[in-house]
C-alpha positions as CSV (number, residue, x, y, z in Angstrom):
1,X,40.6,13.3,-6.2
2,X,40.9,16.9,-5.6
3,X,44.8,18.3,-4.3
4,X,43.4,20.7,-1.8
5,X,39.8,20.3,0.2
6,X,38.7,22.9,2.9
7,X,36.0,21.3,4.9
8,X,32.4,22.5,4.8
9,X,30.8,19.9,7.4
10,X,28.5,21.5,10.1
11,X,30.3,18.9,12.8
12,X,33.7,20.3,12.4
13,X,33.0,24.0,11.3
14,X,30.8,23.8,15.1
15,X,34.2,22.3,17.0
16,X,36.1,24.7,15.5
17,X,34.3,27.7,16.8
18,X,34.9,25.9,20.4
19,X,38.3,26.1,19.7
20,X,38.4,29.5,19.1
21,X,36.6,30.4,22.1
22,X,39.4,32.1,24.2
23,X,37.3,31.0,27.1
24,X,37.5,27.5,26.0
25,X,40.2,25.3,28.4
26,X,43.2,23.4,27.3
27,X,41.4,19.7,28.4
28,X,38.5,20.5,26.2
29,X,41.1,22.1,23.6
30,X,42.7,19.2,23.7
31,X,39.6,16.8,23.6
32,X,38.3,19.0,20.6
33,X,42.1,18.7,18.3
34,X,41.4,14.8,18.8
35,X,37.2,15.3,17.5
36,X,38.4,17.1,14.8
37,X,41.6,15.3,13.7
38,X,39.3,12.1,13.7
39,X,36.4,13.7,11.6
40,X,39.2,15.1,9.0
41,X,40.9,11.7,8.9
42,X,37.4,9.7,7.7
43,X,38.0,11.9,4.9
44,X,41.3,12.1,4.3
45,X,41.8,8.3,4.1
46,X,39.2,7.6,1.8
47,X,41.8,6.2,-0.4
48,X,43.4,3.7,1.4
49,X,44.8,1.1,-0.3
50,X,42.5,-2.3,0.5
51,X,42.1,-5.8,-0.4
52,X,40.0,-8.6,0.0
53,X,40.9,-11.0,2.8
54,X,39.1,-14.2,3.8
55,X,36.9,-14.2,6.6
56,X,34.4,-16.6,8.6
57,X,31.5,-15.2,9.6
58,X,29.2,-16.8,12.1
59,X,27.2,-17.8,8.7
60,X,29.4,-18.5,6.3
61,X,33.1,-17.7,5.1
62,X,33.9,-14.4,2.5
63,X,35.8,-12.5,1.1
64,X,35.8,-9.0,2.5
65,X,38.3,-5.8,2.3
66,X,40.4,-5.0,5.1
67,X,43.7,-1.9,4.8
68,X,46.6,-3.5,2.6
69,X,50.2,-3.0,2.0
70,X,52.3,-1.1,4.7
71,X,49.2,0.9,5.6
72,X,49.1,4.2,7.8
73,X,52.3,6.8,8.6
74,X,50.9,9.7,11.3
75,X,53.9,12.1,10.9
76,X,53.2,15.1,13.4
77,X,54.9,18.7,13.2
78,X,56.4,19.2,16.9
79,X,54.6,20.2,18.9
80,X,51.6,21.1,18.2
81,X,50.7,18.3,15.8
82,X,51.2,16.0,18.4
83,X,47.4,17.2,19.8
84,X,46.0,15.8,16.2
85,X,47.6,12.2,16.2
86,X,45.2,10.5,18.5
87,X,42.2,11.7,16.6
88,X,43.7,9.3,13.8
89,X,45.0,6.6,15.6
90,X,41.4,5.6,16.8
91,X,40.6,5.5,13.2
92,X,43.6,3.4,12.3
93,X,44.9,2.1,15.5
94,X,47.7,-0.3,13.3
95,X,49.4,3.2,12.1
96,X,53.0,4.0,12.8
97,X,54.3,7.7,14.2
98,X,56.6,9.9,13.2
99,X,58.2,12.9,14.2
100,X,59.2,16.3,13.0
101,X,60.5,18.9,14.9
102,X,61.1,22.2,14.1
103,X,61.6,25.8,15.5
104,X,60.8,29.2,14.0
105,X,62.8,31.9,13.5
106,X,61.4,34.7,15.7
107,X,62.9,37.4,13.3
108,X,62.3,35.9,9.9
109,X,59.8,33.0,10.9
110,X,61.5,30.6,8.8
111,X,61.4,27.4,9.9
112,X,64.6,24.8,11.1
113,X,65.1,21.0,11.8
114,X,65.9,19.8,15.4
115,X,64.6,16.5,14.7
116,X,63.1,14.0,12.2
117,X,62.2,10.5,13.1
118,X,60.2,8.3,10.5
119,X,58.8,5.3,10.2
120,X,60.4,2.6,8.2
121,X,60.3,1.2,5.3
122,X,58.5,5.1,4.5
123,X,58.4,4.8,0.7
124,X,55.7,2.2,1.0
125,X,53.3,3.8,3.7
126,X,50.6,6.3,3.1
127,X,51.6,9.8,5.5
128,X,49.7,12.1,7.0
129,X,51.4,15.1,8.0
130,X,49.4,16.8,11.1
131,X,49.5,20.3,12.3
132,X,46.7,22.4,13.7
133,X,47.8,25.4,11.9
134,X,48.8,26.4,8.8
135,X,50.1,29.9,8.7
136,X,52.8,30.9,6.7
137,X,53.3,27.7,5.5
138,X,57.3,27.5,5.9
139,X,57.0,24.5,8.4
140,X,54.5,22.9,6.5
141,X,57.0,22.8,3.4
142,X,60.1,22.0,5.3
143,X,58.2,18.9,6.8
144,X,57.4,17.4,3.7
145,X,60.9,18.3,2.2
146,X,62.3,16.0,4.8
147,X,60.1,13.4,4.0
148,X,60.4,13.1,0.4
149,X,64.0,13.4,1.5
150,X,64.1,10.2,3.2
151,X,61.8,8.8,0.4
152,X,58.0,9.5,1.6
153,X,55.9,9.5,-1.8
154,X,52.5,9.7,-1.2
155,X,52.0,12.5,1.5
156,X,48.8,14.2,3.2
157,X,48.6,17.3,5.2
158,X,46.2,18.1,7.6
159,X,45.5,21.5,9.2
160,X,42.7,22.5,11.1
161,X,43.0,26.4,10.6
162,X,44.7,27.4,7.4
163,X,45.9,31.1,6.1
164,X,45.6,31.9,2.6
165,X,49.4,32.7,2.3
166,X,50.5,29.9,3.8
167,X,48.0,27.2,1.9
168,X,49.1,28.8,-1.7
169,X,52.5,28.8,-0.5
170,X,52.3,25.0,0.6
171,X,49.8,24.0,-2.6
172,X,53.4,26.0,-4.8
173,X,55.8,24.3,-3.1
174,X,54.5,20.7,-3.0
175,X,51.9,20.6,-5.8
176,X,51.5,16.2,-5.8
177,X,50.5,16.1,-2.0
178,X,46.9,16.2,-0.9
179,X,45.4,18.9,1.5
180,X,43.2,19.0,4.1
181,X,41.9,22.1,5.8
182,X,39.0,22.3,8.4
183,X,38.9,26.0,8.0
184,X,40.5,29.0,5.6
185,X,40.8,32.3,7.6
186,X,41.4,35.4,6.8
187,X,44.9,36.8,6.4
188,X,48.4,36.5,8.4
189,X,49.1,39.3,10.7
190,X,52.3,41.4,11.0
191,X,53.7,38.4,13.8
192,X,52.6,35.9,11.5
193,X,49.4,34.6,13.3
194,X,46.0,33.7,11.9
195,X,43.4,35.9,12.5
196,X,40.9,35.3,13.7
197,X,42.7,32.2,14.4
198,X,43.0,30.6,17.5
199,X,46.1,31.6,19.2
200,X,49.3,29.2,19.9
201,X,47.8,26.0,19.0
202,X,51.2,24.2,21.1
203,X,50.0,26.3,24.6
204,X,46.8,26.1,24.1
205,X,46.9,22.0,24.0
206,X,49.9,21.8,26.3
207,X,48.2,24.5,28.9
208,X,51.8,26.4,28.4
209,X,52.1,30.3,28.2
C-alpha cells in the first residue's frame, strides 16, 4: 500500500473548493470537515484488520467478516482536528478518541505539548491522526512523536489541505506511517499559511476570529 496518497476523487476535490469559499459559513464549514473526513476515512481504513465471525441470517447461519482485534484509535490535533473526528466515527462508530494538544510558536512556529490523552492499550489499535491542515508539518511530527512515545505503531494521518513543505517534511520525519491528503497546494507563505489554502481551519469550524 502506498505511504503517501493525495486524493483525486471528484466528491472531495468539489467539497473542498466549498471550503475554500471565504463566503462559505462556519455550520456548512463544519458540515463539509465531517463529508470530507468520512470520504477520506473509506479510504484510509481499507486495511483494517477483520475476521470471520458467525452469524444467523434470516436464511441460514455464516461465516462473515466483521473489524477484529482492538480496532479504531481517532487521535485529533487540538483544535482543529476535532472538526474531522465525526466524519470517522460514523464510519466506525466502536472507535476510541484521543487527544493532542498543541500550540505554535508565533515567532518560530514550532510546535509544543499542552496535552496528550490516548487511548489504552494503544500499541494494539490502528490510529488515525486528524488535522485539516498540513502546513509546515512541525505539529504533524510532534503528534506522532508522542504517540510512538507512548507505544502507537501503526499510525495514519489525515489532512485535508497539505503544503509541499510540510508533507516532505512529515513523509522525512516519520517514513513508516501512512498519509492521506485531500488536496496538495501550492507553497507556505512568509506567516506559514497555505495558499491558496483556506484560512484558520480552528476559526473557521469554531466560528472564532
Amino acid at each position: 500500500m502506498e505511504q503517501t496518497i493525495v486524493f483525486n476523487h471528484p466528491l472531495i476535490q468539489h467539497k473542498i473548493s466549498k471550503l475554500r469559499d471565504k463566503h462559505t459559513g462556519t455550520n456548512e464549514f463544519r458540515a463539509l470537515v465531517e463529508e470530507i473526513a468520512m470520504l477520506m476515512g473509506y479510504e484510509a481504513l481499507r486495511d483494517l484488520p477483520v475476521a470471520d465471525v458467525e452469524i444467523e441470517t434470516p436464511i441460514e447461519t455464516c461465516m462473515t467478516p466483521m473489524i477484529a482485534g482492538r480496532k479504531l484509535a481517532v487521535v485529533p490535533i487540538l483544535r482543529a482536528g476535532l472538526g474531522m473526528v465525526n466524519g470517522i466515527l460514523a464510519l466506525v462508530p466502536s472507535a476510541k478518541v484521543g487527544h493532542i494538544g498543541l500550540y505554535r510558536d508565533e515567532v518560530t512556529h514550532e510546535p509544543h505539548e499542552y496535552y496528550c490523552k490516548l487511548p489504552n492499550p494503544i500499541d494494539e489499535r490502528t490510529i488515525v491522526v486528524t488535522d485539516p491542515m498540513l502546513a509546515t508539518g512541525g505539529s504533524a511530527v510532534a503528534a506522532v512523536d508522542f504517540i510512538k512515545a507512548h507505544g502507537g505503531r501503526k499510525i495514519k494521518f489525515m489532512a485535508i489541505i497539505a503544503a509541499p513543505e510540510g508533507l516532505k517534511r512529515l513523509q522525512n520525519a516519520h517514513p513508516d506511517i501512512q498519509i492521506y491528503v485531500g488536496h496538495l497546494d501550492r507553497c507556505l507563505n512568509e506567516n506559514a499559511y497555505i495558499c491558496p489554502g483556506l484560512g484558520d481551519a480552528g476559526d473557521r469550524i469554531f466560528g472564532t476570529k
